[in-house]
N, C-alpha and C positions, 0 to 999 in steps of 0.2 A: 794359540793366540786367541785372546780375548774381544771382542770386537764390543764397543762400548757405544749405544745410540746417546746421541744428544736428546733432552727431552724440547717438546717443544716451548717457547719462547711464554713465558709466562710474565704479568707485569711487574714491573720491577718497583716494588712496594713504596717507593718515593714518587712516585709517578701519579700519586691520587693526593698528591701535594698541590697540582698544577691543572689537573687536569681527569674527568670522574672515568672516560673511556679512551679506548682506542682512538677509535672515530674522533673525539675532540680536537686529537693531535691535529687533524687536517686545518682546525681554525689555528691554531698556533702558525702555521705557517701557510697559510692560504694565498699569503700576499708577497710570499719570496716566488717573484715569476723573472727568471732571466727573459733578460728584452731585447729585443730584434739588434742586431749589432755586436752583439759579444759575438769575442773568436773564439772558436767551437772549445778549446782548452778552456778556459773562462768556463767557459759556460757547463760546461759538463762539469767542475770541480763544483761550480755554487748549485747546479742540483743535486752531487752528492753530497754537501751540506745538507742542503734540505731535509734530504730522506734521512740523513745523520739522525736530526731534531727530530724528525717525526718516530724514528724508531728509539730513540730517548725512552719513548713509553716501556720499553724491554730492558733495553739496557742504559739505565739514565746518564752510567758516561759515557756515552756516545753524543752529550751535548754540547761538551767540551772537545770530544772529536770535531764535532762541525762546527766548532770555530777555528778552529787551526786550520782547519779546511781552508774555509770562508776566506782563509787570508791570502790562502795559495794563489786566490783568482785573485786577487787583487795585486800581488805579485807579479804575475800573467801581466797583468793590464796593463801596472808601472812599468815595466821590461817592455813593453809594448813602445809605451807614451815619450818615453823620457829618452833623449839621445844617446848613443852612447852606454847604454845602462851595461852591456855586456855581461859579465859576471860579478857587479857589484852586489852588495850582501843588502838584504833589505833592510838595513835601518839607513844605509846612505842613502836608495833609490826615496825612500822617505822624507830626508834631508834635504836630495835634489829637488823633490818632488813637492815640497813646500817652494825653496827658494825659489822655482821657475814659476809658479803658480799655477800646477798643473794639479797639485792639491792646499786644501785650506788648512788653517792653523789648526783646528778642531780635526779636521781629517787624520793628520799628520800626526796629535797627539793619539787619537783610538788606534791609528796602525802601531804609533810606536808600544802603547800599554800592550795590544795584541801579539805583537813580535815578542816583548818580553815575557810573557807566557809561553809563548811557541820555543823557546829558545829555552825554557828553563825546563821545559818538558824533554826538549831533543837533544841535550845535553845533561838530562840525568838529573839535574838541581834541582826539578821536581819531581818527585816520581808518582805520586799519585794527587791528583787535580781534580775536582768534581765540580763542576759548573752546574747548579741548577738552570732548568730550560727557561727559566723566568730572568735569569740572568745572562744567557747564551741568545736565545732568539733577537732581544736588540742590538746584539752584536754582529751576530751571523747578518741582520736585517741594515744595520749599517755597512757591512762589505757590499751585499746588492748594492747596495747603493752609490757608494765608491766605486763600484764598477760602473754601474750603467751612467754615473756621471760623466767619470772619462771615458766610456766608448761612444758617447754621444756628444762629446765638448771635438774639434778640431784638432789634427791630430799638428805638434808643434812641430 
């Protein structure tokens, strides 16, 4: 038997598209900080987004990994917020979550665009996706955001 070492992680030659080093990566996401109040789920799934983006510099789809991430804590959240949510599919908890006003119309549209990615990936419809980080980090940075809105808005 063969025993095969991985080499170590070297940059992934699109990566100096966005950004000249490693270390850069830290500005790209400096300002994704989950905020006092997320439920520990939540919270752990939007820091491993984070690190998703930041290690993009290796492997640059793992940009697009962390946005599908990004969605999961939002997910969490809605399932949280919304009554009743039980096992509804996220594009209803979406649905509801506009019509109660526990999400905004603009919210409601970035989840639904980000679902239909998530869903074209997990059913195969798409099978290869590459999200540039220039195009993933406002995305991943508006799930923060949908999060710490409604873990900080009252809960309905």
């Amino acid at each position: 038997m063969t025993t095969q070492r991985l080499p170590f992680p070297v940059p992934d030659e699109r990566a100096h598209y966005f950004v000249g080093s490693y270390a850069d990566m830290h500005d790209l996401v400096e300002d994704l900080v989950v905020p006092d109040g997320v439920p520990e789920a939540a919270a752990t799934v939007l820091r491993t987004a984070r690190e998703l983006l930041r290690q993009s510099y290796y492997c640059y789809e793992f940009s697009t990994v962390a946005v599908m991430h990004s969605l999961i804590a939002v997910e969490i959240v809605l399932r949280d917020r919304i009554p009743d949510a039980g096992k509804k599919p996220l594009h209803q908890l979406i649905k509801q979550g506009a019509a109660d006003g526990i999400l905004t119309a603009r919210q409601a549209e970035y989840l639904d665009y980000g679902r239909q990615i998530r869903n074209g990936m997990a059913h195969g419809q798409t099978t290869h996706a590459v999200m540039p980080p220039a195009m993933a980090v406002p995305m991943v940075t508006t799930s923060f955001a949908i999060v710490s809105e409604l873990c900080a808005a009252p809960a309905g």
